[in-house]
C-alpha positions as CSV (number, residue, x, y, z in Angstrom):
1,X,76.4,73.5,11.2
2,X,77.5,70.1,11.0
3,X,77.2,67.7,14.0
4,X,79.5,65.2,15.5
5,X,79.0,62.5,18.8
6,X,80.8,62.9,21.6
7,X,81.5,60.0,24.2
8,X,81.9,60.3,27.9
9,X,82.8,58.3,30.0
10,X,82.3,58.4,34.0
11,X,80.8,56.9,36.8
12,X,77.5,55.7,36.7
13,X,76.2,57.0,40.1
14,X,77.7,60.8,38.8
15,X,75.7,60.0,35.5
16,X,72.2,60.0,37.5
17,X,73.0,62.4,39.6
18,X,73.7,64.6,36.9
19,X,70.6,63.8,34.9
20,X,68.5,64.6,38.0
21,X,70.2,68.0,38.1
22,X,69.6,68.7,34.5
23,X,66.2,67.7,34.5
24,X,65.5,69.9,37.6
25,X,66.6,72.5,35.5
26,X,64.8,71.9,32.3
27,X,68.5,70.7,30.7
28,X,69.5,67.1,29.4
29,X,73.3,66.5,29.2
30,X,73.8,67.3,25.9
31,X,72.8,70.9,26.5
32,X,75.3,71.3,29.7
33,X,78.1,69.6,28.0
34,X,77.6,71.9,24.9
35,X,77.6,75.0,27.2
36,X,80.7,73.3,29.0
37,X,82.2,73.3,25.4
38,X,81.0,77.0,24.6
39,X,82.0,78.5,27.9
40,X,85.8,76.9,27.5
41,X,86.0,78.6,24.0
42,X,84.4,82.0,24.9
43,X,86.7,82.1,27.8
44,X,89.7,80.5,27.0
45,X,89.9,78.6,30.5
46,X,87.8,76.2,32.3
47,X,84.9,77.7,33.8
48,X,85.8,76.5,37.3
49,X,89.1,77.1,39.6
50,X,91.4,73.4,39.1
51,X,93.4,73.4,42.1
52,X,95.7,70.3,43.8
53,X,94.2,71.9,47.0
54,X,91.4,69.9,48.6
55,X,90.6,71.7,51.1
56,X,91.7,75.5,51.1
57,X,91.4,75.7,54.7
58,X,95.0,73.6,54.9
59,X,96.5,76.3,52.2
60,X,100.0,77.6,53.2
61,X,98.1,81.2,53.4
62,X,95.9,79.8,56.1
63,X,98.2,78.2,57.9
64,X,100.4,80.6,58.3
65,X,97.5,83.0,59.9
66,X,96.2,80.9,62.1
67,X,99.9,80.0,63.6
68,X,99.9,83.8,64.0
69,X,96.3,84.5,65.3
70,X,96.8,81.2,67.7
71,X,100.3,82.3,68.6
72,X,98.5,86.1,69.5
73,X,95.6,84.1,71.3
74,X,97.9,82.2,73.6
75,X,100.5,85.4,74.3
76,X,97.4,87.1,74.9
77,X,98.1,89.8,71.9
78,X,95.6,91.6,70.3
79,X,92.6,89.7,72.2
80,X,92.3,91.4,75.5
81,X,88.6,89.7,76.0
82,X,89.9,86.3,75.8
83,X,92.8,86.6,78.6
84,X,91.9,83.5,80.2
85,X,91.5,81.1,77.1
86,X,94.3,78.9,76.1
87,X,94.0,77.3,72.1
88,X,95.4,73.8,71.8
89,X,96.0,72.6,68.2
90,X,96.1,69.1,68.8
91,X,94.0,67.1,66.3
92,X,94.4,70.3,63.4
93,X,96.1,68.4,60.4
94,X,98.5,71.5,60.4
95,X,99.4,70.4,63.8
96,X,103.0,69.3,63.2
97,X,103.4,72.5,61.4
98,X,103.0,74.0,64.6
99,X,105.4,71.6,67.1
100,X,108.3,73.0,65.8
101,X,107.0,76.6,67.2
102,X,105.9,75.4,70.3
């Protein structure tokens, strides 16, 4: 099988931290970014989930349950135990998501 060079570039402080983690487990780069290339092939995706989402916690699906379980909470639905407690969202980033329902 012939064999070709392939260039990478990235940051240098991801580069050693990725040649620590290869070396802790017996790899160098050119093994993981050969099994990179194999696993994309095999598969016919990336191996990993690509998402715009940083944080799935903020996802819509999220959200929209905890507007519900917090609106439950505070009409004292479906949590008998908690009676007493009162949820403020203040300082949630999906807090002006709320205002509009308060």
């Amino acid at each position: 099988m012939a064999q070709t060079t392939f260039s990478v570039r990235m940051d240098s402080e991801v580069k050693k931290q990725l040649d620590v983690f290869c070396s802790q487990v017996g790899m160098n780069t050119t093994v993981v970014f050969n099994m990179f290339a194999r696993a994309v092939l095999r598969e016919k995706r990336l191996p990993f989930e690509v998402t715009t989402e940083s944080n799935k916690f903020y996802s819509e699906n999220n959200a929209m349950l905890l507007r519900q379980n917090i609106g439950d909470l505070n009409n004292r639905k479906n949590f008998p135990a908690f009676s007493s407690v009162r949820i403020k969202t203040k300082g949630f980033k999906f807090d002006r998501e709320f205002a509009n329902e308060r």
